[in-house]
Structure formats: structure tokens, C-alpha cells
C-alpha positions in Angstrom: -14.8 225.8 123.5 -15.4 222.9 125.4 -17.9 223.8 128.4 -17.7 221.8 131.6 -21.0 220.2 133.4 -23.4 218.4 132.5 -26.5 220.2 130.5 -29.7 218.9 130.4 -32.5 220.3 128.4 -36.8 220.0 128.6 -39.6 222.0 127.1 -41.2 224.9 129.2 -44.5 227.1 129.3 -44.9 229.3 126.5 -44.7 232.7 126.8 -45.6 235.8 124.7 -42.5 237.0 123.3 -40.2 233.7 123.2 -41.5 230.0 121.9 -41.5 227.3 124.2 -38.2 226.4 124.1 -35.5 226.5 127.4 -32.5 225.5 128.1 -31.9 223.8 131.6 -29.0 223.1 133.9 -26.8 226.1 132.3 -25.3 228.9 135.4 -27.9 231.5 136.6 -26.3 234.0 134.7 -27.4 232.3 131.3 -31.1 233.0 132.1 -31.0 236.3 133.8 -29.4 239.8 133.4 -25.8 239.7 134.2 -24.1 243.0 134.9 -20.6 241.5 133.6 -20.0 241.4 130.3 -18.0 238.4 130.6 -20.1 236.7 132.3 -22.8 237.2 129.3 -20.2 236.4 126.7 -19.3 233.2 128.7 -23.5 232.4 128.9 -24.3 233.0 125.4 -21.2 231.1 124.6 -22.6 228.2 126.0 -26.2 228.7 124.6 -24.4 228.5 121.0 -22.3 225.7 121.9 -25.6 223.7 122.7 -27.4 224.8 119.9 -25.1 223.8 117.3 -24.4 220.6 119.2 -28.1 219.5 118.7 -28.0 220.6 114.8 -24.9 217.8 115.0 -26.3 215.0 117.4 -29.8 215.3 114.6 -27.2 213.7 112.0 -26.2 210.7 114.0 -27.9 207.4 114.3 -29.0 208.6 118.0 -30.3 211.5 116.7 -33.3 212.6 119.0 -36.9 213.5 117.6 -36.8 217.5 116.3 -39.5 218.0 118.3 -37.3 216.9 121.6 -34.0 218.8 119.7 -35.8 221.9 119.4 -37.2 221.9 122.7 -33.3 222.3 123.9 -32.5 226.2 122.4 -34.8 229.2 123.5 -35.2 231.3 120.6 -37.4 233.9 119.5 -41.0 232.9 117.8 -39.7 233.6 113.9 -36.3 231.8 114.8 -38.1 229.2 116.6 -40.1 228.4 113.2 -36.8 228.4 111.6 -35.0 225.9 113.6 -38.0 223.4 113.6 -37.3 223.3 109.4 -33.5 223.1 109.1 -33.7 220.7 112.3 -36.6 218.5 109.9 -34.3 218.8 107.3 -31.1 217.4 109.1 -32.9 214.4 110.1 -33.8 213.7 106.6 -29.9 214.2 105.8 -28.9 211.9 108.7 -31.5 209.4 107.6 -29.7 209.5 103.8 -26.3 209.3 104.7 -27.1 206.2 107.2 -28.8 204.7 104.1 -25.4 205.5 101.9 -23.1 204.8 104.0 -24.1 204.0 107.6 -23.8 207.5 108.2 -22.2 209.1 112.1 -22.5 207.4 115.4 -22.1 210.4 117.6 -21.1 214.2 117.2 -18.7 216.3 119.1 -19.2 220.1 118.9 -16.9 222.8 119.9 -16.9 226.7 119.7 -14.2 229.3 119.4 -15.6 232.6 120.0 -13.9 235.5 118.4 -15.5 238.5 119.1 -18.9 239.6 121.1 -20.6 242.7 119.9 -23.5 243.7 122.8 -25.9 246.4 121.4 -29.1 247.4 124.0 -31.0 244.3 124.4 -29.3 242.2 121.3 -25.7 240.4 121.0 -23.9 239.3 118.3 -21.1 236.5 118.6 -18.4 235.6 115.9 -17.8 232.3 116.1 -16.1 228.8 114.7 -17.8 225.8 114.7 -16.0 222.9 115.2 -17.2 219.4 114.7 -16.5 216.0 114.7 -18.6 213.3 113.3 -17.9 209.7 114.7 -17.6 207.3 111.4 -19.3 203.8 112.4 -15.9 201.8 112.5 -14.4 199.7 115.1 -11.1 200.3 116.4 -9.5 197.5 114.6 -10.9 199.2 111.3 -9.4 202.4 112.5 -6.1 200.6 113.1 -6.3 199.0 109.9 -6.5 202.7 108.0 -10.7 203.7 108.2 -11.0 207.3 109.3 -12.4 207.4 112.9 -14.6 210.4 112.1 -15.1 213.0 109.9 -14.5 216.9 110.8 -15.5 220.3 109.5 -14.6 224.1 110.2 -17.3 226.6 109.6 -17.7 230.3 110.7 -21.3 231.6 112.3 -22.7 234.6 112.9 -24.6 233.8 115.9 -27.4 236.3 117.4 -29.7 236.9 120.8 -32.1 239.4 121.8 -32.7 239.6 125.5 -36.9 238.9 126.3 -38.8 240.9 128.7 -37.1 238.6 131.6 -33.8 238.9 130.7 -33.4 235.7 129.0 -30.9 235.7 125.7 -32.8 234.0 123.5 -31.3 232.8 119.9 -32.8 235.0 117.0 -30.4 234.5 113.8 -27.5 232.0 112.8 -25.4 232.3 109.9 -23.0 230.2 108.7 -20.2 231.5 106.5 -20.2 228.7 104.2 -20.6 230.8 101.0 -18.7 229.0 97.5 -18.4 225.2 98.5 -20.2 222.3 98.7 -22.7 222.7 101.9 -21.5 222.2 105.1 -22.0 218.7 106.6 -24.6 220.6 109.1 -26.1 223.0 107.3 -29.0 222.5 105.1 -28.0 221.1 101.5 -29.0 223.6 98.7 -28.2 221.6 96.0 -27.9 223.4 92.3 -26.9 227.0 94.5 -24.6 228.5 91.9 -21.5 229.2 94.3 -21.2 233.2 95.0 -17.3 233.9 96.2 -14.9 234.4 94.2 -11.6 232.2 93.4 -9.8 234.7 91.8 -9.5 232.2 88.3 -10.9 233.9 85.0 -11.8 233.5 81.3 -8.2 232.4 80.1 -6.1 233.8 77.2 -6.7 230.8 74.8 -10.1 229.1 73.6 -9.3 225.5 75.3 -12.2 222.9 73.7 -14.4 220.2 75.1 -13.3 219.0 78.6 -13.2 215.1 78.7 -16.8 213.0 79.5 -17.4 213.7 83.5 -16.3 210.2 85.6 -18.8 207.7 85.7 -20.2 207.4 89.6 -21.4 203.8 88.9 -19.8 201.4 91.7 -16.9 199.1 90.2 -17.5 195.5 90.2 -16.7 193.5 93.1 -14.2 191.9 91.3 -12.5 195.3 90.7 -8.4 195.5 91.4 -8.0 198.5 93.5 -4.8 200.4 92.4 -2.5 201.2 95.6 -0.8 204.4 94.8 2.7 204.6 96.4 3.6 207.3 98.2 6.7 208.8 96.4 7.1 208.1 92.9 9.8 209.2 90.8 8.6 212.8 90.4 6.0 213.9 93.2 5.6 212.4 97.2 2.0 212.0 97.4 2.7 211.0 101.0 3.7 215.2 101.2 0.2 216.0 99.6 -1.6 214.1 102.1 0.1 215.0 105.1 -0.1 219.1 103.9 -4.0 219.0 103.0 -4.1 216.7 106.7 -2.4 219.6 108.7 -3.7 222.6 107.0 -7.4 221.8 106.0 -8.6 223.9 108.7 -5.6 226.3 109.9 -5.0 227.7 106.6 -1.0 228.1 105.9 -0.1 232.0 106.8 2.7 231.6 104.0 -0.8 231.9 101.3 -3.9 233.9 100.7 -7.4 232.7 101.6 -9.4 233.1 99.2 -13.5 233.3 98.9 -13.7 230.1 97.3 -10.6 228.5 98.5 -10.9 225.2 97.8 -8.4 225.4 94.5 -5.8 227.6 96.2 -5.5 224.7 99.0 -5.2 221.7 96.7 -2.7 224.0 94.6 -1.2 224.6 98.4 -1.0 220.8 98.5 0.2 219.5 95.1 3.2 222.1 95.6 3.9 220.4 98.8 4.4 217.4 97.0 6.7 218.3 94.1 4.7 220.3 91.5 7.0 222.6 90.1 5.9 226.4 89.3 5.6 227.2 85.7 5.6 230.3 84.4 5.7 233.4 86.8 5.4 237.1 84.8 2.1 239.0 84.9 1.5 238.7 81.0 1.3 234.9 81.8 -1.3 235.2 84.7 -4.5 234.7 82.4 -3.2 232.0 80.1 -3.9 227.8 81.6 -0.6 227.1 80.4 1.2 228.6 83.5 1.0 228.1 87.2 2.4 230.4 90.3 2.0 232.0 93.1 2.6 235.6 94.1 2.9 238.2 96.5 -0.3 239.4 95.3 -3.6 238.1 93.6 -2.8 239.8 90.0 0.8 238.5 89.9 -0.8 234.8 90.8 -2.0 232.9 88.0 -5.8 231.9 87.0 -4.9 228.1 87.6 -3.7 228.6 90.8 -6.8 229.5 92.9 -9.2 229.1 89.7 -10.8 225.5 89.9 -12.0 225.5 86.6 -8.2 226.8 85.4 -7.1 224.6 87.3 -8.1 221.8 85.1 -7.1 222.9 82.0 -3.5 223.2 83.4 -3.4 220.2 85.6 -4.9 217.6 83.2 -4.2 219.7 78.9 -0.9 222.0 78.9 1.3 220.0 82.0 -0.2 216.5 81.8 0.4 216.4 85.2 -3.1 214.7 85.8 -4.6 212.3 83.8 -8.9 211.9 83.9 -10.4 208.7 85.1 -13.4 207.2 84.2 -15.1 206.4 87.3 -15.0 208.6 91.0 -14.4 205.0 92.7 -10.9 204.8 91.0 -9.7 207.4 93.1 -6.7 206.8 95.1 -4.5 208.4 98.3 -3.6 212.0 96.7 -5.9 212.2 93.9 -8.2 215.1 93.1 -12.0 215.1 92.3 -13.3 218.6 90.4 -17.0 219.0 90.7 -19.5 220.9 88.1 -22.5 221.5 90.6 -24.7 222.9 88.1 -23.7 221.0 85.0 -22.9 224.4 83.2 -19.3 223.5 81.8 -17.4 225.4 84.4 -16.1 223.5 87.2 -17.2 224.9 90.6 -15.3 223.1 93.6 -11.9 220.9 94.0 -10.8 217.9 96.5 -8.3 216.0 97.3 -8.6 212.4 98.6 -6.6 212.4 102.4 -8.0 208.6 103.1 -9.3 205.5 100.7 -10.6 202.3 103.0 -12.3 199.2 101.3 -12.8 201.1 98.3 -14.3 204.4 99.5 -12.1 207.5 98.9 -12.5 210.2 101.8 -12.3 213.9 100.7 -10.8 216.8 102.0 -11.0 220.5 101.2 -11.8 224.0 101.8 -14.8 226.4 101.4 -16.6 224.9 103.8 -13.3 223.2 105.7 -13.6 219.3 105.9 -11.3 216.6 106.5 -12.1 213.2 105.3 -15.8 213.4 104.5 -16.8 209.9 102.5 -17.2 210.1 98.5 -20.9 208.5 99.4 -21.8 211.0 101.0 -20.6 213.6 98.7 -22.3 211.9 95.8 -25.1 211.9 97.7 -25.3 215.6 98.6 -25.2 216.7 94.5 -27.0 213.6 92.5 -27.2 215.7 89.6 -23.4 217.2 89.6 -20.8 216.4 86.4 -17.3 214.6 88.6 -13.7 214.6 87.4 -11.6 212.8 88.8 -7.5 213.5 88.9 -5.3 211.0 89.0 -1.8 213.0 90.0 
């Protein structure tokens, strides 16, 4: 939701039951008890938009002091103490992905509000974050084929409790963000072992040693970067591309969503572009040598939605990949597998949507992002095993 005005924010007195936090130029109604229900909906939608917004803007080169930032949301005392940590923390993020990569000039936050729950003195809004993270390119870059920014989808949670004057004031966030890589504005926890559940499995047959994990050294300058085409003679990357670009955040009705998702979309997208199903009865659902999709999660095999089945099919029993040696070898329509933990079972799949000047850029679900920079990435999970797919 895009709010209209101009909102300007400054520190107030402190109080007894609310830190010192307030949030200025917003309607009447956002401050004081409202006996319309839509009226509070529309107010604390507002008050979510701005708080998420300054979580964003503390990425960017611009990014204002947290001290300033968290003087912009009134919250409650214990959320108060909360938001002055994660906001510490996404400086220090912003800070290392302007040193990788020259990091974002500028955020644009939206919200879509899906349901509003009021309960006594407390609300409760379901909502979807949507961002937009400017890339520092000029717009003959962007003409030449740089990404202009980088976005992400994320659900919340987002909770007030009224204080004694009627103000809402923020007390709990959650993002939805469970069995992915950690949304671009959330906190990093790296070496979390991801909780949800991508429906893969132990398979029917004992599979080996996986190849060595893709070196992440950078190639020599002198490097010749391989130009995949879009069609070849058997699959239309150019198809795989365009599906994971249309669909990385409105996920396809004609499929599941999964928990962890991330496989099931880049499954999504490879069929898109010519992979054939193999296989199809139940008694073949467990074994890596098959993959389908079904009407129903037990008549869909592991290596559709299970990344690390995934890789034994893909790359061992269809040799439709092939494993590089190094991340920065990537190319349009590629996929890169990531082991978080380093525990020999592969946690999270991409697929690359954009490569500029050498630097593929990643798309994928669980949490939804489109075209976030393998730097970054990299970044983010220092100690994580990589392989990379060429298709």
C-alpha cells in the first residue's frame, strides 16, 4: 500500500508505558482512539508501512543514524529495546554489502494488508512486505542489461497495543521467513538450520559423495565469460528466465507452495523451459531417478520440491546439469544449490534471472527475491558449501 502525504518523524518526551519514540505528520486518527474500525486499520496500516520502510532506508547508502531511525516508530519499552538491536544490526549489513558490492541507493516499501484482527486494547495485522532496493547503476547500465534494483516478498505478523492515551504503539513483528536464506531486511542468522519442510526425503537408493562444492574465488580478469544462448537444441532458457521473472513472487496457482519452496519454483521453472517429466507412478516418488508433479504431495516425487533430491536427479541419473567449479561461472538460467550448514544435505536452490559484468543475480523463493547479487549472497553465508548448475 502506497500511503499518500508526506510523513515526517522526530523524538518526543518519554512517557511511562511507551519509549520515546513518535511518529509525526500521520492523520489524527493514528494517534488517538478512533471509533471506526477502518479508520484504525487504515492508521496502523500506515504505522507498519513506516516502520518497515525505516528497517529498508537503514540498508542504503543514505541510511540515517539508528538512533534518528528508531526515533520514527512508537513502540512499547521491550519492543523499543528490540528495534534499537535489529536496527544496529541492519546498519552493519548495509555497511557490508556497500563494501561488497556498492550495496542500495534508496528503498521503496509497500504493504498489502490482509487481514486485521482487533482484540481489547491490542491489534494484530497480516501483512506483505514489499520492497524494492535501488542497485547503484546508471541508466545507461540499466539499458545495457544491470538490474535497476533488487526486490523481495515477505509476510509479517505485525502487532500494537493501544497506551493509556490511545496511541497504537508497535509491540511485536514477525516475519514469515522460515526455510530460506534470510530476508534482505531481516537480521542474518547465519548457520540457522532451515525449519519448513520441502516435502524431499531420504531416497530409495544409497547415491555417494556429491562433487567438491564450487570454488567462490573471483576469476581472473582475464577470464572469457561464457554467453549462454537462449534456446538451445533441447531447453529455452530464455522460458526459464522469463517464468522464475513473472512468478518469483505471485506463486503460479497451477502448483503447490510449499514451506520451503525454493525447489518446487526452480522445478516450476526448468519445466517451463523444456525439462521433460520422468517417471510419474507413486512407487517411483522416493527414488532420485524420477521427476513429476502431482495432484497431490505423495503422488509428486522427492526431486521435485526436495532441494537436496533435486541434485541427485538434475546433475547423476538425467545429466541434465552438469557442476561447475566456481559460483562466478554462472550464466542466464543456471542454478546455484546452497549447503548452509556444511552438513552434506543441501538446504536452499536459485536460479540466476540476470548476469551483468560478471556478477550473476539470483532469484528464488522462501523468502521471495528477484535478482539479489551473488556478492551479496556470498556474503550473507561465508561459511556455506555452493553448487553451481550449469542447465
Amino acid at each position: 500500500m502506497r500511503t499518500t502525504g508526506h510523513r515526517r518523524v522526530i523524538a518526543a518526551v518519554a512517557t511511562t508505558a511507551a519509549a520515546t519514540l513518535t511518529l509525526i505528520g500521520t492523520p489524527a486518527h493514528a494517534q488517538t482512539p478512533s471509533p471506526s474500525a477502518s479508520a484504525d486499520t487504515s492508521a496502523l496500516t500506515q504505522l507498519a508501512e513506516g516502520y518497515l520502510q525505516q528497517r529498508a532506508d537503514l540498508l542504503t547508502t543514505a541510511r540515517p543514524a539508528v538512533k534518528s531511525a528508531r526515533g520514527q516508530v512508537r513502540a512499547t519499552r521491550s519492543m523499543s529495546a528490540q528495534v534499537q538491536d535489529e536496527f544496529a544490526a541492519l546498519v552493519e549489513k548495509g555497511q557490508r554489502y556497500q563494501e561488497v558490492d556498492g550495496g542500495y541507493t534508496k528503498a521503496e516499501v509497500d504493504v498489502t494488508v490482509t487481514d486485521v484482527t482487533f482484540t481489547g486494547q491490542s491489534a494484530t495485522l497480516q501483512l506483505t512486505e514489499h520492497t524494492r532496493l535501488y542497485l547503484p547503476f546508471t541508466p545507461q547500465e540499466i539499458e545495457e542489461g544491470a538490474p535497476e534494483y533488487e526486490e523481495l516478498s515477505l509476510p509479517h505478523t505485525v502487532r500494537f497495543a493501544q497506551g493509556p492515551d490511545g496511541a497504537w504503539l508497535l509491540s511485536s513483528d514477525e516475519a514469515d521467513a522460515e526455510g530460506g536464506p534470510t530476508a534482505t531486511t531481516q537480521v542474518a542468522d547465519v548457520d540457522v538450520e532451515p525449519a519448513a519442510d520441502d516435502e524431499g526425503g531420504t531416497p530409495d537408493e544409497a547415491e555417494g559423495s556429491k562433487d567438491a562444492g564450487a570454488d567462490v574465488a573471483p576469476l581472473p580478469d582475464n577470464s572469457v565469460e561464457y554467453v549462454k544462448p537462449a534456446v538451445s537444441a533441447n531447453y529455452n532458457y530464455g522460458k526459464m528466465v522469463s517464468y522464475a521473472n513473472k512468478y518469483w513472487n505471485k506463486h503460479n496457482d497451477a502448483y503447490r507452495t510449499y514451506g520451503n519452496d525454493c525447489t518446487n519454483f526452480i522445478s516450476q521453472a526448468m519445466l517451463a523451459g523444456g525439462w521433460k517429466p520422468k517417471g510419474g507412478a507413486i512407487i517411483q516418488r522416493k527414488s532420485n531417478k524420477y521427476w513429476f508433479y502431482g495432484p497431490t504431495k505423495f503422488t509428486t516425487s522427492y526431486t521435485w520440491a526436495g532441494a537436496e533430491n533435486w541434485y541427485w536427479f538434475a546433475k547423476k541419473h538425467s545429466k541434465r546439469t552438469r557442476i561447475l567449479g566456481n559460483v562466478w561461472k554462472l550464466a542466464s538460467a543456471d542454478v546455484l544449490q546452497a549447503d548452509f550448514n556444511r552438513n552434506n544435505n543441501i538446504d536452499h536452490t536459485m536460479i540466476v534471472t540476470k548476469k551483468y559484468r560478471g556478477t550473476p543475480y539470483l532469484t528464488y523463493h522462501t523468502s521471495d527475491t528477484h535478482n539479489k547479487s551473488l556478492k551479496k549472497i556470498l556474503s550473507d553465508y561465508p561459511r556455506a558449501w555452493w553448487y553451481a548448475h550449469r542447465t
